[in-house]
N, C-alpha and C positions, 0 to 999 in steps of 0.2 A: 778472467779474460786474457791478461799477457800470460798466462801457463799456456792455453792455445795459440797463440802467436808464437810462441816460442818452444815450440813441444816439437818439431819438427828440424829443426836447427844443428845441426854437426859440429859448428863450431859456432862461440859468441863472439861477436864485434865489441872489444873492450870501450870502444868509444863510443856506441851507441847504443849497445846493448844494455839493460839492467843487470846487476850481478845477480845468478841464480839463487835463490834461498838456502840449496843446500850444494854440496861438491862430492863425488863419492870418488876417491881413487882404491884400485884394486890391484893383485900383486902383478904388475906391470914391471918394465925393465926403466922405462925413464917418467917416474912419479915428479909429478908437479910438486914443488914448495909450498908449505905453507906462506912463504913469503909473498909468491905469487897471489894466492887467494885473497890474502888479505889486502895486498893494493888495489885488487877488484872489490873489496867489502862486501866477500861471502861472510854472510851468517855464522855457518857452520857448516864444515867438512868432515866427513867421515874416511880413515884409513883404515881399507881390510886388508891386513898381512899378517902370513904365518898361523889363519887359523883364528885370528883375533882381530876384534875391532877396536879403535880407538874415533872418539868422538874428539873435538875441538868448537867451541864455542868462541864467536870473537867477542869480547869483553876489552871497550876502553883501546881500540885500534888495535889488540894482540890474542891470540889464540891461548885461552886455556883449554886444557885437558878436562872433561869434564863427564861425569858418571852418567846422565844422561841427554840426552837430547833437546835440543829446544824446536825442531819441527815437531818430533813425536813425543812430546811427553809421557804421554800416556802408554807407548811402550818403552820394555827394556830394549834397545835397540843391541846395545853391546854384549847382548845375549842372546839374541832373537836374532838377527842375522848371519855369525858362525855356523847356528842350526840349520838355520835355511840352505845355506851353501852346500853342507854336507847333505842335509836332506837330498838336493837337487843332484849332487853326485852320485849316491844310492839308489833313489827312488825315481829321479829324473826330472827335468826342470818343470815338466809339465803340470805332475805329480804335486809339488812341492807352489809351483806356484796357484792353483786349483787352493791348497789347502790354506795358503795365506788370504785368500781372499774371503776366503770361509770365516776366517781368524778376525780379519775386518771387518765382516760385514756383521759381526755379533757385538 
């Protein structure tokens, strides 16, 4: 129920908002801190740059680095989203997101 309450939303209300489960920054010119996230008590943040992912798990109030995911366990994300990206540049977002849902729903 709050993913639909909040699925809609541009920005969160650090004061009244829940922090989101997960955070995804992308190769942007002014990337958020992980400092920041963590005074919100995101979960977990994913950074795509340079072609690679990198996952962060909060553990004990600070972010490790960590090999996979704790939303999606069940995939490799820091392999599985590079692909995606280029996929989508290639083949085209439409393409690429059509084949990830295929991917899901199996």
């Amino acid at each position: 129920m709050l993913a639909v309450l909040m699925c809609d939303r541009m920005r969160l209300n650090h004061e009244s908002d829940p922090p989101p489960d997960l955070a995804i920054e992308a190769d942007v010119t002014s990337r958020t801190t992980l400092d920041v996230y963590e005074v919100m008590g995101v979960p977990e943040v994913w950074i795509y740059e340079e072609g690679r992912l990198r996952v962060y798990v909060l553990q004990s109030g600070e972010y490790a680095e960590s090999s996979a995911s704790s939303t999606f366990p069940s995939l490799d994300v820091r392999e599985l989203i590079p692909q995606l990206v280029q996929q989508a540049f290639t083949e085209g977002t439409s393409t690429m997101l059509k084949g990830l849902r295929q991917r899901l729903s199996q």
